[in-house]
C-alpha positions as a printed NumPy array, in Angstrom:
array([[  7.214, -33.924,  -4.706],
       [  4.305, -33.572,  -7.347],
       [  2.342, -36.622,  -8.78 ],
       [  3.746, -35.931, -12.427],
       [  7.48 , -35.801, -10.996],
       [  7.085, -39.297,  -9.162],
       [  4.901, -40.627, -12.795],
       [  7.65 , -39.057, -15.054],
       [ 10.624, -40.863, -12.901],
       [  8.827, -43.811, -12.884],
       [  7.646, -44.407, -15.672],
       [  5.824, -47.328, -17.179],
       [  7.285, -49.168, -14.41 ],
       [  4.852, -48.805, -11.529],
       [  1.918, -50.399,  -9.78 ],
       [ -0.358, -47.706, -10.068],
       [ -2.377, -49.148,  -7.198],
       [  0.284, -49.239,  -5.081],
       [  1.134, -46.077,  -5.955],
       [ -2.353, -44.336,  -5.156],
       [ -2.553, -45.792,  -2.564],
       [  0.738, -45.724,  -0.573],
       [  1.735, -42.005,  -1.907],
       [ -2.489, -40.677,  -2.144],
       [ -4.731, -42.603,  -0.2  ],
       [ -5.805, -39.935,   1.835],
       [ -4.873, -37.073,  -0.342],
       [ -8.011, -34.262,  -0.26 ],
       [ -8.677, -34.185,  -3.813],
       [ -9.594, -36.813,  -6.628],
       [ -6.62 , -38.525,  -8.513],
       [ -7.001, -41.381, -10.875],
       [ -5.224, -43.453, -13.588],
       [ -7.066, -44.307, -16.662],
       [ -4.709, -46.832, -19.269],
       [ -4.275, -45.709, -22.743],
       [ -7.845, -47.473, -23.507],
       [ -9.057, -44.994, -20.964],
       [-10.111, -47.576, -18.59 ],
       [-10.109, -46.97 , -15.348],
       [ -7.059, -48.677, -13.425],
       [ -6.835, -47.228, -10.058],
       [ -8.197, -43.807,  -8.184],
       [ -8.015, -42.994,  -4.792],
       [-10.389, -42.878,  -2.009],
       [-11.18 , -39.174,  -2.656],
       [-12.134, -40.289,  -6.217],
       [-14.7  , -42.059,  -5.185],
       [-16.231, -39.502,  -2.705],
       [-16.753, -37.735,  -5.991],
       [-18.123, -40.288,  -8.414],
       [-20.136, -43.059,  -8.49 ],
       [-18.37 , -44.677, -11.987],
       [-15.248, -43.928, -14.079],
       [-17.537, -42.546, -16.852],
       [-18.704, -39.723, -14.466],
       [-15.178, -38.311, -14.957],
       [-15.391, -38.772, -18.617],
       [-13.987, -35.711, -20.74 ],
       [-13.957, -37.581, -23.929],
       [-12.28 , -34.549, -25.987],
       [ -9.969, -33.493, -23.546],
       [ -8.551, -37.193, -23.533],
       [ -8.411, -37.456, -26.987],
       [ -6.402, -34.709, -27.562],
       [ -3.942, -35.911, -24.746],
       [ -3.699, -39.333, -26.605],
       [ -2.979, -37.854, -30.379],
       [ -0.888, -35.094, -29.076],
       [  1.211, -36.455, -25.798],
       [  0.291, -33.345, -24.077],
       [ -1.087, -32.143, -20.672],
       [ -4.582, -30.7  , -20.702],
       [ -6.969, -29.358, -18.264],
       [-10.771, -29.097, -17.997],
       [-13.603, -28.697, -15.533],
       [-16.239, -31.818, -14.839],
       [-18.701, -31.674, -12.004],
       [-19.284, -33.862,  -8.955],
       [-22.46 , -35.069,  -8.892],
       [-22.26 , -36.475,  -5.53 ],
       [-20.694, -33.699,  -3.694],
       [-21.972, -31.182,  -6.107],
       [-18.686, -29.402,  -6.821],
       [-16.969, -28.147,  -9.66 ],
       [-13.364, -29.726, -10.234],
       [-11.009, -28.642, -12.326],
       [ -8.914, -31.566, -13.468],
       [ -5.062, -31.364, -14.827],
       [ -4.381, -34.721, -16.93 ],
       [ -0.801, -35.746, -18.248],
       [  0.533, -38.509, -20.843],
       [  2.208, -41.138, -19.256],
       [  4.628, -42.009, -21.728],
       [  6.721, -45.417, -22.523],
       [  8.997, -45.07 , -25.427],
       [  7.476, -41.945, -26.572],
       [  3.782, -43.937, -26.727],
       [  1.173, -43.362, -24.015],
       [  1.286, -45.648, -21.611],
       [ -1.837, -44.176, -19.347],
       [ -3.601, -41.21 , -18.526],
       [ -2.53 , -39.531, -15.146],
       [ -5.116, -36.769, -13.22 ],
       [ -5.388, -34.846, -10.299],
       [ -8.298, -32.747,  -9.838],
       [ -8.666, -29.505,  -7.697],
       [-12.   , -28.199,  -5.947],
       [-12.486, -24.876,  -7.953],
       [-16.771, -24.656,  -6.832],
       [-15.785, -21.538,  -4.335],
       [-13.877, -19.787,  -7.67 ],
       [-16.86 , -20.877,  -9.878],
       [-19.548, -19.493,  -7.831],
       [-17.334, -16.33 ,  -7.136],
       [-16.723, -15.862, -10.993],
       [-20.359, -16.457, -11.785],
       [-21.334, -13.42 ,  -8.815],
       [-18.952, -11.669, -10.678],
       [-20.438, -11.797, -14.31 ],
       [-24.018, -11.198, -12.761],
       [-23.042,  -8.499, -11.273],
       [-21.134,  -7.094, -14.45 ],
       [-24.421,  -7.854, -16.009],
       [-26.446,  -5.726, -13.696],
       [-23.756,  -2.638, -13.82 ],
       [-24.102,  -2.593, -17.318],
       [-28.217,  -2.331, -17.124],
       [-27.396,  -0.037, -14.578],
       [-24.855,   2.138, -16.695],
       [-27.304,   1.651, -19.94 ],
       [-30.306,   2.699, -18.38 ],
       [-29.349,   5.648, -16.062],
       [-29.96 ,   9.18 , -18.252],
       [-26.983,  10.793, -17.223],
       [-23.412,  11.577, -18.196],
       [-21.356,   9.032, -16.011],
       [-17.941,   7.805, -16.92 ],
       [-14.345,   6.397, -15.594],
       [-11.417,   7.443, -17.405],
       [ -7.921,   5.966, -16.129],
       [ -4.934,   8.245, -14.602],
       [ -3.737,   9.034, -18.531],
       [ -7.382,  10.43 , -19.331],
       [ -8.519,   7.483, -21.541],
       [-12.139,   6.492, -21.269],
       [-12.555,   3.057, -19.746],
       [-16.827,   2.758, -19.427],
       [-19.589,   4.866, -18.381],
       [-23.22 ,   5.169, -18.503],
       [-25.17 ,   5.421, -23.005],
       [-23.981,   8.139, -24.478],
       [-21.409,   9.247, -22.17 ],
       [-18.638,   8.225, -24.317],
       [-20.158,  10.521, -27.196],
       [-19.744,  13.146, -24.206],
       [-16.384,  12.297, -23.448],
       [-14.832,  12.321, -27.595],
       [-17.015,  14.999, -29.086],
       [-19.016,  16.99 , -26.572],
       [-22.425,  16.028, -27.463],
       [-24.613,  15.933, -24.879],
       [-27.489,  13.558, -25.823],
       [-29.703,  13.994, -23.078],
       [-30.024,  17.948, -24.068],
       [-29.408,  17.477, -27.544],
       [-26.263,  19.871, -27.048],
       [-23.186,  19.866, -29.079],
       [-20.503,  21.294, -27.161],
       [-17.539,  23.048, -28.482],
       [-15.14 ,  20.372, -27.369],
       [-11.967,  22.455, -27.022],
       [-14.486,  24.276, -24.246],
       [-14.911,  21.261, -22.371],
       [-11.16 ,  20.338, -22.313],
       [ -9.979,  23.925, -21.163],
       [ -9.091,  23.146, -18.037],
       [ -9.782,  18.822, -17.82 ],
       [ -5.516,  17.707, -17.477],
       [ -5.448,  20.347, -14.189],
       [ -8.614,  19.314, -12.827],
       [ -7.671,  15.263, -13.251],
       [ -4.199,  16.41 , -11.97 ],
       [ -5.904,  17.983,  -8.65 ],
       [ -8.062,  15.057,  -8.296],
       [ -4.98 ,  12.332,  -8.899],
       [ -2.374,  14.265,  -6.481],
       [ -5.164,  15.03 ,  -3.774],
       [ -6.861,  12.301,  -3.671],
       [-10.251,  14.123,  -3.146],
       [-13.599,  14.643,  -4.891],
       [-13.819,  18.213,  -6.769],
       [-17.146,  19.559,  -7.52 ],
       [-17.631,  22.779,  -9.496],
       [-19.977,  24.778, -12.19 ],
       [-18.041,  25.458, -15.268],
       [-19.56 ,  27.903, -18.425],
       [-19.621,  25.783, -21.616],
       [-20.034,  27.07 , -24.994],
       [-21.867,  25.487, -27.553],
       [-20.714,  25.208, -31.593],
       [-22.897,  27.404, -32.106],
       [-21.288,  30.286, -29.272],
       [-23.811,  30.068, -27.031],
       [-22.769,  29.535, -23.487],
       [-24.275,  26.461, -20.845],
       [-23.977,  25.467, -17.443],
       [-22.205,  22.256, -16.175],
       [-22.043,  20.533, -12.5  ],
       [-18.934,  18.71 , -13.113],
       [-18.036,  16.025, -10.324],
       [-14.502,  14.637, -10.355],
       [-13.908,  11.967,  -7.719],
       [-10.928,   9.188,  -7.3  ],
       [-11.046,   5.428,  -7.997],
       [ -8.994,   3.797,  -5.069],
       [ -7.331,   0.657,  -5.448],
       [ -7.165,  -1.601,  -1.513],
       [ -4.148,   0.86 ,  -0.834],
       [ -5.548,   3.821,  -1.375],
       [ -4.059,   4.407,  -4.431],
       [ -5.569,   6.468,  -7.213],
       [ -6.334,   4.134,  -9.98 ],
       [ -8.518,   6.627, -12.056],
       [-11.245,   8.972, -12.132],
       [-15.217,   8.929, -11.984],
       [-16.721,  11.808, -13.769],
       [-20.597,  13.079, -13.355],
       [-21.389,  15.747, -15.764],
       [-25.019,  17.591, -15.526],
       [-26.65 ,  20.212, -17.215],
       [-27.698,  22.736, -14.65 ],
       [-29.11 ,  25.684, -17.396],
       [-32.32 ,  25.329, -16.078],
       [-31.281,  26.012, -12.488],
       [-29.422,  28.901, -14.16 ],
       [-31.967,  30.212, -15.808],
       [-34.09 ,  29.911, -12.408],
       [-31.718,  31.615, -10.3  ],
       [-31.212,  34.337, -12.764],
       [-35.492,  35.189, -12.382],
       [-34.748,  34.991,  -8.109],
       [-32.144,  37.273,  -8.65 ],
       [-33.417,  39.685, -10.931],
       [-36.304,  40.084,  -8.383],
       [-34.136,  40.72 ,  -5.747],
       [-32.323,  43.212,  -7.41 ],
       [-35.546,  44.87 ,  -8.526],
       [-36.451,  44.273,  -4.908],
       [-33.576,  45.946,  -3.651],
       [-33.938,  48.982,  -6.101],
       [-37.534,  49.121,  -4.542],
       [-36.757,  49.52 ,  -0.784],
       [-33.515,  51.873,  -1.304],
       [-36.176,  55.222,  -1.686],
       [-38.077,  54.555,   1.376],
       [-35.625,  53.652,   3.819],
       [-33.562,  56.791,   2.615],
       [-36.438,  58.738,   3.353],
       [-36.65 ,  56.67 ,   7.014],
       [-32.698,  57.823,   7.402],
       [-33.88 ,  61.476,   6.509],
       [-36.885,  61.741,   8.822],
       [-34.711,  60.02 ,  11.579],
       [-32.266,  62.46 ,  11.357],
       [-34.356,  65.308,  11.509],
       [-36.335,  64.042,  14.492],
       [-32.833,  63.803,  16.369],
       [-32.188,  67.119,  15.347],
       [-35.041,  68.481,  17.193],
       [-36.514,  69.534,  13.795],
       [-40.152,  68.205,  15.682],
       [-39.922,  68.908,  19.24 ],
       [-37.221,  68.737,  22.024],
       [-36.847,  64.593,  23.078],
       [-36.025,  62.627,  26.17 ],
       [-32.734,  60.79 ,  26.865],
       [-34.617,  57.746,  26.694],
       [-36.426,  58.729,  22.948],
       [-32.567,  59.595,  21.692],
       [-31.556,  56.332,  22.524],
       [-34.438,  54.227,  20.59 ],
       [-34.384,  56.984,  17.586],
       [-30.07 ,  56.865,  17.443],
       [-30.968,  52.554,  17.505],
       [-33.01 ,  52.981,  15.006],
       [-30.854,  55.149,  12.639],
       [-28.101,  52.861,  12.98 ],
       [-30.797,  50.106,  12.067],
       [-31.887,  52.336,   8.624],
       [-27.851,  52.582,   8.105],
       [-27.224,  49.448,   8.392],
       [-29.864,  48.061,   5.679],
       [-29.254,  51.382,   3.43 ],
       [-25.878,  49.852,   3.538],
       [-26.729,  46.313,   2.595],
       [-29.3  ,  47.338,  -0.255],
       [-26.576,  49.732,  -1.637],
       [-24.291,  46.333,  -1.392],
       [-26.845,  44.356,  -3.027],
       [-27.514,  47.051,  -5.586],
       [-23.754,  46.94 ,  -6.587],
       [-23.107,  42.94 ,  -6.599],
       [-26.591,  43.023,  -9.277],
       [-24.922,  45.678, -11.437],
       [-22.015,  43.837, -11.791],
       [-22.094,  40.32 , -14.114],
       [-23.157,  37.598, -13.007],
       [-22.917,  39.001,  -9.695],
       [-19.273,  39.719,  -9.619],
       [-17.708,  42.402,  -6.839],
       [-14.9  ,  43.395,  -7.183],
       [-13.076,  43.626,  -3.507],
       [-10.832,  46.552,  -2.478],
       [ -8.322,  45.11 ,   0.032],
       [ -6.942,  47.324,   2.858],
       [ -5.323,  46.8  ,   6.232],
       [ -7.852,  46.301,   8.644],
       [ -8.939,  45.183,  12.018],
       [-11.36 ,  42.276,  12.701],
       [-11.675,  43.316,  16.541],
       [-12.675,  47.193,  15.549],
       [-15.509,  45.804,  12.733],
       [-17.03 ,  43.224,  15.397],
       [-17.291,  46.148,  17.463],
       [-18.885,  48.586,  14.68 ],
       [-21.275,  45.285,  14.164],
       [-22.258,  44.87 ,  17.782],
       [-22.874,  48.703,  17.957],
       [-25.275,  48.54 ,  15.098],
       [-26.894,  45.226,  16.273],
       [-27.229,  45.898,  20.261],
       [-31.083,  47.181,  19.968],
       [-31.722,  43.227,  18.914],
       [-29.683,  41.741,  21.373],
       [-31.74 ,  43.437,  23.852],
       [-34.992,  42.866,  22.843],
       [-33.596,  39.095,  23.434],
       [-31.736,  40.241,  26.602],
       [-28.666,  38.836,  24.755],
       [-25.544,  39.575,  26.414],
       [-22.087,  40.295,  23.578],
       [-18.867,  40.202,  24.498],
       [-15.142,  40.47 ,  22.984],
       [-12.342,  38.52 ,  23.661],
       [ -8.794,  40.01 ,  21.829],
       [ -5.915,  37.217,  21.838],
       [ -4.358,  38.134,  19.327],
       [ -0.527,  39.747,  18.507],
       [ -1.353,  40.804,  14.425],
       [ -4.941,  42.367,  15.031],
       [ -4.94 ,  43.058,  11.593],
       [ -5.663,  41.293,   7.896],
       [ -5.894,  42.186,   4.605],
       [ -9.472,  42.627,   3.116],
       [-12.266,  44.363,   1.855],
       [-13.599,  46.334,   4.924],
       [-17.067,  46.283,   3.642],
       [-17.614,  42.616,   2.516],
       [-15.434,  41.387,   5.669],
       [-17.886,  43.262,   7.977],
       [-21.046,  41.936,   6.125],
       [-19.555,  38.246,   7.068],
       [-19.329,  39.832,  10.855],
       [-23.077,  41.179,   9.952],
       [-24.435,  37.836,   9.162],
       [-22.449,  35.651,  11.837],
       [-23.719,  38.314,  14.548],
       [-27.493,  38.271,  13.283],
       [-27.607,  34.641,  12.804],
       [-26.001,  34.077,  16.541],
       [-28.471,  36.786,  18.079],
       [-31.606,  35.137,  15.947],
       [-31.133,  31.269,  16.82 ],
       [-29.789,  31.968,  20.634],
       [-31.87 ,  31.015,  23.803],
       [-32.788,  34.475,  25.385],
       [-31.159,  35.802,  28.827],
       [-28.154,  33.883,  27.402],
       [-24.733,  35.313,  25.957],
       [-23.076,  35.191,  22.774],
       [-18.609,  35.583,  23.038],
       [-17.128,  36.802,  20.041],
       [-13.136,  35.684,  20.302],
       [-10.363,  37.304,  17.931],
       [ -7.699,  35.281,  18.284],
       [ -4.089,  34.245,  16.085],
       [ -2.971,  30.649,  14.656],
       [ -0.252,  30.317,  12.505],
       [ -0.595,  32.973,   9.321],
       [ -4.242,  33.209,  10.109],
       [ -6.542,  35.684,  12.388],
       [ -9.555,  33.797,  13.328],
       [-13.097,  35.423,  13.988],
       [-15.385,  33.08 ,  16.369],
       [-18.723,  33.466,  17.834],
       [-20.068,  31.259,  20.489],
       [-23.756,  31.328,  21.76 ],
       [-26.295,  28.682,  23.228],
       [-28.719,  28.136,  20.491],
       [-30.502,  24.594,  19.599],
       [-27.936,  22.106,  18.585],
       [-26.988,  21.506,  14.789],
       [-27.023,  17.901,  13.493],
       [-23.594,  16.895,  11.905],
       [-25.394,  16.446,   8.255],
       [-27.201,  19.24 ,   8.887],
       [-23.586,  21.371,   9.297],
       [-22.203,  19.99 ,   5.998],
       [-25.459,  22.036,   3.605],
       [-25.949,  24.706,   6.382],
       [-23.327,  27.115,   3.556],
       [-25.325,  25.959,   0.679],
       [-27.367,  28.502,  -1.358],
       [-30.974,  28.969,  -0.338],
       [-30.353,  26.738,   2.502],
       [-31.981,  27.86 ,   5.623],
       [-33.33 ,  26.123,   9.279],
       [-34.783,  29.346,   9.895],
       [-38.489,  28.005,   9.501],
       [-37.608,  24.832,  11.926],
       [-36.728,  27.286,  14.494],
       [-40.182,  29.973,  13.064],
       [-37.779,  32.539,  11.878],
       [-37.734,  34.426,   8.77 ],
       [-34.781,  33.57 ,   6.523],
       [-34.253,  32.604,   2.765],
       [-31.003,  31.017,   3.699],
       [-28.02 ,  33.169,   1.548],
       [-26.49 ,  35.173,   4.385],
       [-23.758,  31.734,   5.428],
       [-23.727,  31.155,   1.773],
       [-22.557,  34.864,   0.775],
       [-20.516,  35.003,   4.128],
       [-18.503,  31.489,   2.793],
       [-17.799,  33.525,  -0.659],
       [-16.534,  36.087,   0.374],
       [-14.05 ,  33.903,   3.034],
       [-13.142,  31.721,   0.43 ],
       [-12.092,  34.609,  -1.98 ],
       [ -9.822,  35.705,   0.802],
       [ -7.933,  33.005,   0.474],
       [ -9.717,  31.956,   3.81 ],
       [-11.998,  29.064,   5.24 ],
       [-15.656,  29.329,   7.015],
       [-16.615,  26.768,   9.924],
       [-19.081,  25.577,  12.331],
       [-19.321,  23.568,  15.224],
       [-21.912,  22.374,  17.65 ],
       [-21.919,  20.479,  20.577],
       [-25.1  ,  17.966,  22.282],
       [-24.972,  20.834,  25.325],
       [-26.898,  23.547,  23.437],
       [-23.162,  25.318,  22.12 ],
       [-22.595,  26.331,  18.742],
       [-19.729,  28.033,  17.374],
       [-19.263,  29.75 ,  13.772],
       [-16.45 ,  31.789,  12.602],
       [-14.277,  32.204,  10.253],
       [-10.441,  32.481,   9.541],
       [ -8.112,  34.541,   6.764],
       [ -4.466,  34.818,   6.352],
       [ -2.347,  38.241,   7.909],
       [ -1.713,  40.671,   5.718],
       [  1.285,  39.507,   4.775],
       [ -0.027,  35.746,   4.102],
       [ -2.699,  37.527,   1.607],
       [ -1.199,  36.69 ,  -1.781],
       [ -3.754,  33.494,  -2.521],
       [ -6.544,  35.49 ,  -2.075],
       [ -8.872,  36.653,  -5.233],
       [ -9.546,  40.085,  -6.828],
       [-13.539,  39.518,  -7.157],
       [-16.035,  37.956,  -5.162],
       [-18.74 ,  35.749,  -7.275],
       [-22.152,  35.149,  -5.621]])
């Protein structure tokens, strides 16, 4: 039974030291009876672990207000002797509707005090934090509302001005395709990162990173949604230069190795002289070689011409197992100038997907010439074709230095490359254009790599009749 019940049945009539010290001698926290004078008439021994005299416990408006209006109120005092912060609960005792005496009970609230004040210091410092970081930050809740974000982000968020680069976005741009991006985020439960094209009032088109991540509640729950928006136009702009070089670059080299195809050709003709076995062989390797790279600058040539390097892919029924082989035929003169061992391993009952022959085989291309570049020579690299449900897979094992798990996550990013670690040549786009053109078959690119010098990469895409995800154009 609580303190009040036993006060309100009694009444006036009750020995208040008896009481305290019968019912709450050794009760944990501070209780004490003050008269209607508010003298002090009896406390218990907790009380006095607390405070040294009646007046310490003093809360002269609190007890004023209980006395004019007969009603239970409740503030905080501190202990000076303990150093604690109580909060204290104090109730008319009433006789014939007048106060009789003042009843409290305190509780030890320090714990909650100092928690609350880590709290509000730490509210403090997010909000320095959120008012001082130059960048478009905000958390919406799960019906799109803005809740709080970083200065200026809320102008971001309502109009589409970007302060930071003085941009004024057309806002019905920026809200194109926001409910079904919050909707993936919400029902997946998973960050989405992405560049999105964003036209200004004025028509003229930017560049966005736009990161959309979940707020969790302790269940896992979805709560809301943290946004990052960033201007990327100068990394747009920058990429468009590197690229219009390589084109250029690529325009450049077509002449000459057409010419190297040409005098090839005639050479194995006989055009020049009658040759050996053994100078057929290294000419034919070499032919293949000029093919191969006429075939790759014609490629390039035609993912330049297109905008914003945009190829469109012509799907047909093919087989993976008969382009590795076209790949290993064209790549064998490297293997054995490594004295690289390839073989093929078929396990597979639908040999066949659905894809564009010559992007699929320039995923092969780059898989095979990164495997033959970073393995250990006099070692051999497997190539397995294999089935799992809806998919054919493509995997290449060899024994090459091992790959760091953080290092595996970037090692598909653009202009990403460990080629100089291992003092190879390599500008690090061949895993990034491979992942493209995976993902736009409605596919998915891996890697793996083990402590005992064994890394696999490969990749898999649906059958041909699983096909109907995948994308008409391929955007590098």
């Amino acid at each position: 039974m609580e303190i009040f019940e036993i006060a309100e049945m009694l009444g006036a009539n009750i020995n208040y030291e008896s009481l305290l010290q019968t019912f709450f001698k050794d009760y944990p926290d501070a209780i004490w009876i003050k008269d209607k004078n508010l003298k002090l008439l009896s406390a218990n021994s907790a009380f006095y672990e607390h405070f040294n005299k009646s007046a310490d416990c003093c809360n002269s408006s609190g007890e004023m207000q209980i006395l004019q209006e007969k009603r239970t109120v409740t503030f905080s005092i501190h202990s000076e002797k303990k150093n604690q912060v109580l909060a204290v609960t104090a109730m008319p005792v009433l006789n014939n509707n007048s106060v009789e005496c003042i009843l409290y009970i305190s509780k030890d609230i320090t714990e909650q005090e100092e928690l609350k004040e880590r709290f509000f210091v730490n509210k403090y410092q997010l909000n320095a934090l959120l008012e001082n970081i130059p960048k478009i930050i905000y958390m919406q809740d799960l019906n799109g509302q803005y809740i709080t974000g970083t200065k200026h982000s809320k102008a971001f968020f309502n109009d589409g001005f970007d302060y930071f680069h003085k941009i004024q976005l057309d806002f019905q741009s920026i809200n194109a395709t926001r409910m079904c991006e919050d909707k993936s985020v919400i029902e997946n439960n998973k960050l989405i990162t992405y560049d999105k094209e964003i036209v200004d009032t004025r028509g003229i088109p930017h560049w966005y990173t736009i990161y959309k991540a979940p707020i969790n509640d302790y269940h896992n729950n979805v709560i809301g949604i943290l946004v990052m928006a960033k201007n990327i136009d100068d990394e747009k702009h920058l990429q468009a230069q590197r690229e219009t070089f390589v084109a250029s670059l690529g325009h450049d080299l077509k002449n000459p190795t057409l010419a190297q195809i040409r005098a090839v050709e005639l050479l194995l003709k006989g055009e020049f002289g009658a040759l050996t076995e053994e100078q057929r062989e290294i000419l034919g390797m070499l032919l293949d070689s000029c093919k191969y790279m006429n075939a790759m600058l014609g490629s390039l040539l035609a993912t330049y011409r297109n905008e914003r390097g945009v190829v469109k892919l012509n799907y047909e029924e093919l087989s993976l197992t008969d382009l590795a082989e076209d790949c290993i035929g064209e790549m064998i003169y490297i293997a054995k100038d490594k004295n690289v061992n390839i073989s093929i391993e078929k396990r597979c009952d639908i040999p066949f997907v659905y894809g564009d022959k010559v992007q699929i085989k320039r995923v092969i291309m780059n898989l095979l010439s990164n495997g033959i570049k970073y393995a250990f020579k006099d070692t051999e690299i497997k190539i397995k074709i294999y089935n799992e449900i809806n998919l054919t897979c493509f995997s290449l094992e060899n024994r090459s230095p091992y790959i760091p798990a953080e290092k595996r996550e970037a090692i598909f990013a653009q202009y990403v490359s460990f080629a100089e670690a291992h003092k190879e040549l390599g500008i690090g786009l061949g895993l990034y254009t491979s992942k493209k053109i995976v993902n736009a078959h409605a596919g998915s690119i891996f890697v793996e790599s083990y402590e005992d010098e064994r890394t696999i990469f490969g990749f898999k895409i649906p059958n041909v009749k699983d096909s109907i995800c995948a994308a008409k154009t391929v955007s590098f």
